[in-house]
C-alpha positions in Angstrom: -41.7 -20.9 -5.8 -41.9 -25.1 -6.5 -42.0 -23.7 -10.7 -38.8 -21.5 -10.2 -37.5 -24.8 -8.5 -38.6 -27.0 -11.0 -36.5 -24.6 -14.0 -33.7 -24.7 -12.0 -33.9 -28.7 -11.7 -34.6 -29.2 -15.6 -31.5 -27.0 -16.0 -33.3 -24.2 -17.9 -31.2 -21.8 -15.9 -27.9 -21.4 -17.9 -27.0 -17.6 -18.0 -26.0 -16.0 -14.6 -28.4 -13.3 -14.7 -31.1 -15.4 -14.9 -29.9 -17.1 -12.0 -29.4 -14.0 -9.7 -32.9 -12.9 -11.1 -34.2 -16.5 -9.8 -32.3 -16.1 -6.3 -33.8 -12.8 -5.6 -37.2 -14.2 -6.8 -36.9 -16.6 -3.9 -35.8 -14.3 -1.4 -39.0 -11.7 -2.3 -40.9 -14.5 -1.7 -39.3 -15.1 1.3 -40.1 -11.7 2.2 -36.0 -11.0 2.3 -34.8 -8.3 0.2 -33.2 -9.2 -3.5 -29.1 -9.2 -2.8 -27.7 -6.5 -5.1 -24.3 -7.5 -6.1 -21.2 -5.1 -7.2 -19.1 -5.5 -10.9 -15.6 -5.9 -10.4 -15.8 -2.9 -11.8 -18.0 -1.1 -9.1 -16.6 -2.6 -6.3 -12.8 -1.2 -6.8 -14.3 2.2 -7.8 -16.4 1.8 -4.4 -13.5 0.7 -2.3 -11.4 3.5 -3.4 -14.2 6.1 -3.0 -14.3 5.3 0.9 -10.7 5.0 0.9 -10.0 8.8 -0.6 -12.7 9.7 2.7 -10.5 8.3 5.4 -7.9 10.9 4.9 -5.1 8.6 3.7 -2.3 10.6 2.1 -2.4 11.4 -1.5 1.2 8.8 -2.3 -1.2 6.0 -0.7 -4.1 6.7 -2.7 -2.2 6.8 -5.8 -1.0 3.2 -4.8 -4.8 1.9 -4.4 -5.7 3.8 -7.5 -3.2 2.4 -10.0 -3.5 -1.4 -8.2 -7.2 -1.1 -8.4 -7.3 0.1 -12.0 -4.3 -2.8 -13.2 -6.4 -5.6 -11.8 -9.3 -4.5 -13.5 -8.0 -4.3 -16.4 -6.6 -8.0 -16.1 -9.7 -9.4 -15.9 -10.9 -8.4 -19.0 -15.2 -8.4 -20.2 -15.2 -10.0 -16.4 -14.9 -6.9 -15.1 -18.7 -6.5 -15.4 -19.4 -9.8 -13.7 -20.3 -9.9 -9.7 -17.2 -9.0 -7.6 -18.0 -12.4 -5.7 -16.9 -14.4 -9.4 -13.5 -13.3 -8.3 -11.3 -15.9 -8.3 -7.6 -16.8 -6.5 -6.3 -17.6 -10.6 -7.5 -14.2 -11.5 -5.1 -12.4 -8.3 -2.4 -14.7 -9.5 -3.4 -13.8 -13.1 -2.9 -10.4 -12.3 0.7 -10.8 -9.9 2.1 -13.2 -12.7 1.6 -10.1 -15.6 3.1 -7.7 -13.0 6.5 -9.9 -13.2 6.3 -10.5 -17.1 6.5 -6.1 -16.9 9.5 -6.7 -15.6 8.6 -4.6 -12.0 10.9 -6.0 -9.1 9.7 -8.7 -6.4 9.5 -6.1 -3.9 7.0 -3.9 -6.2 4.8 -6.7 -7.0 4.2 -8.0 -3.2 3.4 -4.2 -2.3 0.8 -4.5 -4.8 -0.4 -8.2 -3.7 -0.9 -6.5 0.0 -2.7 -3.6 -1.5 -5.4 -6.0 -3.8 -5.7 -8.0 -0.8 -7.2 -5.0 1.5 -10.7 -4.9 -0.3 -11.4 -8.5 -0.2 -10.4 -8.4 3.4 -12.9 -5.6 4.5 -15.6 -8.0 2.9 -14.6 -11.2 4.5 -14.8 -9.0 8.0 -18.1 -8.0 6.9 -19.3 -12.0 6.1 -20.0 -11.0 2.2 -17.3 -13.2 0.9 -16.2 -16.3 2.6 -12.5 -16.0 1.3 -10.1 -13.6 -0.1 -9.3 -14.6 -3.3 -5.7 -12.4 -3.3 -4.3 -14.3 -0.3 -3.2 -17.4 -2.1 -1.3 -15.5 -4.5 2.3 -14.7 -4.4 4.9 -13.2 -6.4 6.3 -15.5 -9.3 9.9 -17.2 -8.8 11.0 -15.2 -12.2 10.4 -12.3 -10.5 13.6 -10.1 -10.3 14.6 -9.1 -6.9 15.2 -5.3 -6.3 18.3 -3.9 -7.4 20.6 -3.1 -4.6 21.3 1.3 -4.4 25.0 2.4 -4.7 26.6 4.9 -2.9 27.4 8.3 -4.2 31.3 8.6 -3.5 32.1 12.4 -2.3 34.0 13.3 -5.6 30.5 12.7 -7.3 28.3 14.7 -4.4 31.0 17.4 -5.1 30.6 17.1 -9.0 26.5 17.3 -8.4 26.4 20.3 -6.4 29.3 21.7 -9.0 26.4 21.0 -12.1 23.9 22.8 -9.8 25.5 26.0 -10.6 24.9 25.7 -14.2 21.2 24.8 -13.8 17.8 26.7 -13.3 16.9 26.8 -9.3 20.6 25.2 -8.8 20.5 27.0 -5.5 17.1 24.7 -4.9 18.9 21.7 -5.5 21.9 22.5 -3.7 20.1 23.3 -0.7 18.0 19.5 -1.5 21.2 18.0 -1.8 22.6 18.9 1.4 19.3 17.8 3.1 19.7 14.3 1.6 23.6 13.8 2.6 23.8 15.5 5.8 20.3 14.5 7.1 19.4 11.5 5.1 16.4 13.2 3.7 14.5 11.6 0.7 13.8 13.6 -2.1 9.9 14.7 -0.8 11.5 15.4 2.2 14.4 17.3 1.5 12.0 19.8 -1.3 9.6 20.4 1.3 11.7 21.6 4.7 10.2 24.8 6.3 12.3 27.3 8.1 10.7 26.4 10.9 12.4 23.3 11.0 16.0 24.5 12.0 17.0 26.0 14.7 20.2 28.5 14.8 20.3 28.4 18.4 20.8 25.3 19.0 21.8 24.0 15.6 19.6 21.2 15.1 17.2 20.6 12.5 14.2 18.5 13.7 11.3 16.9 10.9 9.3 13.9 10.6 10.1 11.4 7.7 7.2 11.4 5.4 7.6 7.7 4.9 7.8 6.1 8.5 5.5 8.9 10.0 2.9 6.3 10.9 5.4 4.2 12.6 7.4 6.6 14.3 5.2 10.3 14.1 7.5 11.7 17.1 9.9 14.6 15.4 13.7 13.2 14.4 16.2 16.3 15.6 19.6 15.9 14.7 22.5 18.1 14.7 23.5 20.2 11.7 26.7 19.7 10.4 29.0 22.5 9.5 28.5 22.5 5.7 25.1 22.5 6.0 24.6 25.4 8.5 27.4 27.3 6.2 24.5 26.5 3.2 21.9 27.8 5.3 22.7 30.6 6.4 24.0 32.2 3.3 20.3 31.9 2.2 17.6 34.5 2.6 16.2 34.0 5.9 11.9 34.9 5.0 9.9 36.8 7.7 7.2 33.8 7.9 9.3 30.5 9.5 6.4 28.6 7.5 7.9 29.3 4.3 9.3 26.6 2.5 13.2 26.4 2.0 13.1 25.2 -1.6 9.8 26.2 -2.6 10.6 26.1 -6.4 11.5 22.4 -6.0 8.0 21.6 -3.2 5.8 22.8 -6.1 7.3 20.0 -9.1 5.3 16.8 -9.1 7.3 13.8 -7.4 8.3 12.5 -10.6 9.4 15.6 -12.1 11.9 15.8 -9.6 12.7 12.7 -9.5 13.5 12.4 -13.1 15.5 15.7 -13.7 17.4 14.6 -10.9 18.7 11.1 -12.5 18.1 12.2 -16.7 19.5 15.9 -16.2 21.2 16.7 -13.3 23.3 13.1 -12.7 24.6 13.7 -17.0 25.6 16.9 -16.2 27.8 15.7 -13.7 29.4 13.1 -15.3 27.8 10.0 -13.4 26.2 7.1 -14.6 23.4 5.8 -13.5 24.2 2.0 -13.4 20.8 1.5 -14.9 19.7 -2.1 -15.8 16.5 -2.0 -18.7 14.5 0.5 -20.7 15.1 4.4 -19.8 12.3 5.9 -17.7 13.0 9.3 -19.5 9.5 10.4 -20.7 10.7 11.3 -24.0 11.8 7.8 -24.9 10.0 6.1 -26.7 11.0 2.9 -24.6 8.2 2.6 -21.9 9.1 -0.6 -19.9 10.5 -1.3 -16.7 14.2 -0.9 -15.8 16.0 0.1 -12.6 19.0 2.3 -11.4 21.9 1.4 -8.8 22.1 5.5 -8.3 19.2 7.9 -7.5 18.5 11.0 -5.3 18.0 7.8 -2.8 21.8 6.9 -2.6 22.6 9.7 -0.2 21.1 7.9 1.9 23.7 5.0 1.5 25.9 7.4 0.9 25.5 8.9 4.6 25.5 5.4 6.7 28.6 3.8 4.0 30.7 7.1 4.9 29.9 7.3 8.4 30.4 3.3 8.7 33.6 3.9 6.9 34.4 6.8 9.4 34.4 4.2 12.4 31.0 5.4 13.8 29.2 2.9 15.2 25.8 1.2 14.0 23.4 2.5 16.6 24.5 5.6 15.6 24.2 5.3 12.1 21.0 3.8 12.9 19.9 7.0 14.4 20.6 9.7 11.6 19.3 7.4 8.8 16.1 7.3 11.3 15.8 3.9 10.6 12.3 2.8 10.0 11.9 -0.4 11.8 9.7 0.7 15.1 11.9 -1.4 17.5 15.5 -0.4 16.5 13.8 2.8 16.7 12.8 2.7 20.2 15.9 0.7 21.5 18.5 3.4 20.3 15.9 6.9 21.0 18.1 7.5 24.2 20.9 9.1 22.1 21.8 12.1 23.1 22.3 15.3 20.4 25.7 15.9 21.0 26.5 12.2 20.4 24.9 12.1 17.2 26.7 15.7 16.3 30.3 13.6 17.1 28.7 11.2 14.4 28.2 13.7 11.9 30.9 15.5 12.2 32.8 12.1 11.3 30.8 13.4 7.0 33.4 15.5 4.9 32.2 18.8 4.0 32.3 18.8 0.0 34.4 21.0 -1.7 32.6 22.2 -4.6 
């Protein structure tokens, strides 16, 4: 023990491995057990291993995965080195490229949480005595997020024309209507069951698949006149389970999401207001750029046409099932029929 002392005194312990080897030495003879340290490397592939066995949805895990495997990368032949070596330069390191790609403020402090999560966990547990990611913040260059555009009713009309022309048109129709008579998102409006309406009381009740942690109780709101007309023209299956646009459930995310804004929006005529490089996957352009219209704008759509209807914010509020837990709670005594007043306020497009 005095020897391995005496090396490290005479400074003949340069490389880090030979002073880990050294350390462990000590703690054998201290009858301790030798501290095994994690790579970078190891410890994001580790963190996202017990992550996928908590159950958290597949959209969250993809978040961890591509977070984890972008920081790594940033960090270079470090990678390899102790996960402890991790330093706050190397999480600004990584949040600085993240805004030199161009990805919006917003993007990049989602990320910042996400990297921050791991080195929590091991501060809780007394193996790190800081978190390297929580100094770090988003860069001042960093562009803010574009703000989303309406659709005005001549263009919804012109979309769910195009649909006619289209394969699974009647899918997208059917998607369409969920987005601007319910304020669906695009995952939720492709993955409504026929279980979820119901004729006799002509309602249709779901749970946002974003804000489901926040608010898990079922949203029910009316359906409006265009939308039951839609509905019921449609093949009514003998199992309620069965998806209504089953076609559309099975696409990836992205699929959808990119037919939608590169084919469908074209063939109607409408621009997408886009700011930087395409997102088509056949360009050749692969960097970041941003639309004011998506599949997203019925939802501005919805509350700009109600607003502009008269109806009043709590209202509005209440069909866009707004996701912040206390505007939630403080407007959940709405009654059906008032919302179904609201909606009614929405002009059935002629198409």
């Amino acid at each position: 023990m005095a020897e391995l002392f005496e090396r490290a005194a005479r400074g003949e312990l340069q490389r880090e491995a030979e002073i880990k080897e050294t350390f462990n030495e000590l703690l054998v003879l201290g009858g301790s057990a030798p501290v095994e340290s994690l790579t970078a490397k190891a410890f994001f592939a580790s963190w996202i291993e017990r992550a996928e066995k908590s159950g958290k949805p597949e959209t969250t895990m993809q978040r961890y995965r591509q977070v984890s495997r972008d920081f790594v990368n940033s960090l270079g032949d470090r990678s390899e080195a102790p996960f402890e070596q991790i330093t706050a330069g190397d999480a600004q390191s990584y949040i600085d490229g993240l805004a030199a790609k161009g990805l919006a403020k917003k993007t990049i402090t989602n990320s910042l949480k996400i990297l921050r999560i791991p080195f929590a966990e091991q501060c809780r547990l007394g193996k790190l005595s800081f978190n390297p990611a929580a100094a770090a913040k988003p860069s001042e260059t960093a562009r803010g997020s574009m703000e989303k555009a309406p659709f005005e009713p001549e263009q919804i009309g012109a979309l769910l024309k195009a649909c006619k022309s289209i394969e699974l048109g009647n899918e997208w129709i059917t998607a369409i209507h969920f987005a601007y008579y319910c304020a669906m998102r695009l995952a939720d409006a492709t993955r409504m069951t026929w279980e979820a309406i119901d004729f006799q009381k002509n309602t249709i009740s779901f749970v946002p698949q974003k804000t489901r942690k926040k608010n898990p109780a079922p949203i029910e709101l009316p359906l409006h006149p265009a939308l039951q007309d839609h509905l019921l023209k449609l093949s009514l299956p003998d199992d309620p389970a069965t998806c209504i646009t089953p076609e559309l459930h099975a696409w990836k995310p992205a699929d959808r999401s990119r037919f939608f804004s590169y084919k469908l929006m074209p063939l109607a005529g409408i621009d997408q207001k886009r700011t930087g490089p395409a997102l088509d996957k056949d360009s050749k352009d692969k960097g970041r750029g941003v639309s004011k219209l998506s599949f997203h704008s019925f939802r501005h759509s919805l509350a700009s046409h109600l607003a502009a209807a008269g109806v009043a914010p709590e209202l509005r509020m209440k069909i866009t099932s707004h996701s912040d837990e206390k505007v939630h709670k403080g407007y959940s005594h709405l009654e059906t029929e008032t919302l179904r007043d609201g909606l009614s306020k929405l002009p059935s497009i002629e198409f």
